[in-house]
C-alpha positions as CSV (number, residue, x, y, z in Angstrom):
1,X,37.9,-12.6,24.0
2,X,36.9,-15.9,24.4
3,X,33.4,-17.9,24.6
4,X,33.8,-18.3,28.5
5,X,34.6,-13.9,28.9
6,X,30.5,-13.7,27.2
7,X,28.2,-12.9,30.0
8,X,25.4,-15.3,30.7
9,X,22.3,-14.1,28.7
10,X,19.0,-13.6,31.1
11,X,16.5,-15.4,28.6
12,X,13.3,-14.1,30.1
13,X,15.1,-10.1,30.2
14,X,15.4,-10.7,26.3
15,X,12.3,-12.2,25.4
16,X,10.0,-9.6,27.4
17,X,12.2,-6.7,25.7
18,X,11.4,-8.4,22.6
19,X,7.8,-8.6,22.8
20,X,7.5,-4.9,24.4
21,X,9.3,-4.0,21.0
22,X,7.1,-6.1,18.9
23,X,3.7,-4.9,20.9
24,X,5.2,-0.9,20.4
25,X,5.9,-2.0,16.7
26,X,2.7,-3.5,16.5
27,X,0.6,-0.2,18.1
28,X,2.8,1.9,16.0
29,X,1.3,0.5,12.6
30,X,-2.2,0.1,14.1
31,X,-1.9,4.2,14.6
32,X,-0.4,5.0,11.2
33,X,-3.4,2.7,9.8
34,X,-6.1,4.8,11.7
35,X,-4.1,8.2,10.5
36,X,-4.0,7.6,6.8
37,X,-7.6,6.4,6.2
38,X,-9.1,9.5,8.5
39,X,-6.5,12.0,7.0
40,X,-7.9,14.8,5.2
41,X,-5.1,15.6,3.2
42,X,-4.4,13.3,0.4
43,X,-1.2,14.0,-0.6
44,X,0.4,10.8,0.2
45,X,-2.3,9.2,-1.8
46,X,-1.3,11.7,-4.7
47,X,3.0,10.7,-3.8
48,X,2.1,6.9,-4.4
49,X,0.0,7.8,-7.9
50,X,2.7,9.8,-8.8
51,X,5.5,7.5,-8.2
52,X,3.8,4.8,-9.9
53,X,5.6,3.1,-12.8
54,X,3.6,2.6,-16.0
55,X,1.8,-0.5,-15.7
56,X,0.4,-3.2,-18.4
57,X,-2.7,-1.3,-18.8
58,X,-1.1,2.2,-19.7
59,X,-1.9,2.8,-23.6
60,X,2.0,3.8,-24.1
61,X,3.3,1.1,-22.5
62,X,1.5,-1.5,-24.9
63,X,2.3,0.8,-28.4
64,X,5.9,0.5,-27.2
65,X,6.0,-3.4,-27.7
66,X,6.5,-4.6,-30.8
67,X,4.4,-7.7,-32.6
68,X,5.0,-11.2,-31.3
69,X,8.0,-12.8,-33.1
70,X,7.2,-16.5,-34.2
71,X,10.2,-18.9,-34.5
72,X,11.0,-19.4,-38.3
């Protein structure tokens, strides 16, 4: 298949289907905004706490590390 067997490309066809994806994309995350901060359940709050690695400011995490080692 060769360059010239391609069919031409109608430009304004793909551009509109791309901003009716991008405006559906767009209204899609705008809902799921709207849903999570007037949902009544917080379990997805509790998933993200839970999945959370330890961080700097876990007690653990800072007893683990050793003392500074200075250059001799």
């Amino acid at each position: 298949m060769s360059l010239t067997d391609v069919p031409p490309i109608d430009l304004d066809a793909a551009i509109l289907k791309d901003v009716i994806i991008e405006a559906e994309v767009v209204e899609e995350l705008r809902r799921s905004r709207l849903t999570s901060h007037h949902s009544p359940d917080p379990l997805q709050i509790t998933h993200r706490i839970e999945s959370r690695v330890p961080s700097a400011c876990n007690g653990e995490f800072f007893n683990s590390i050793g003392p500074k080692r200075t250059k001799s």
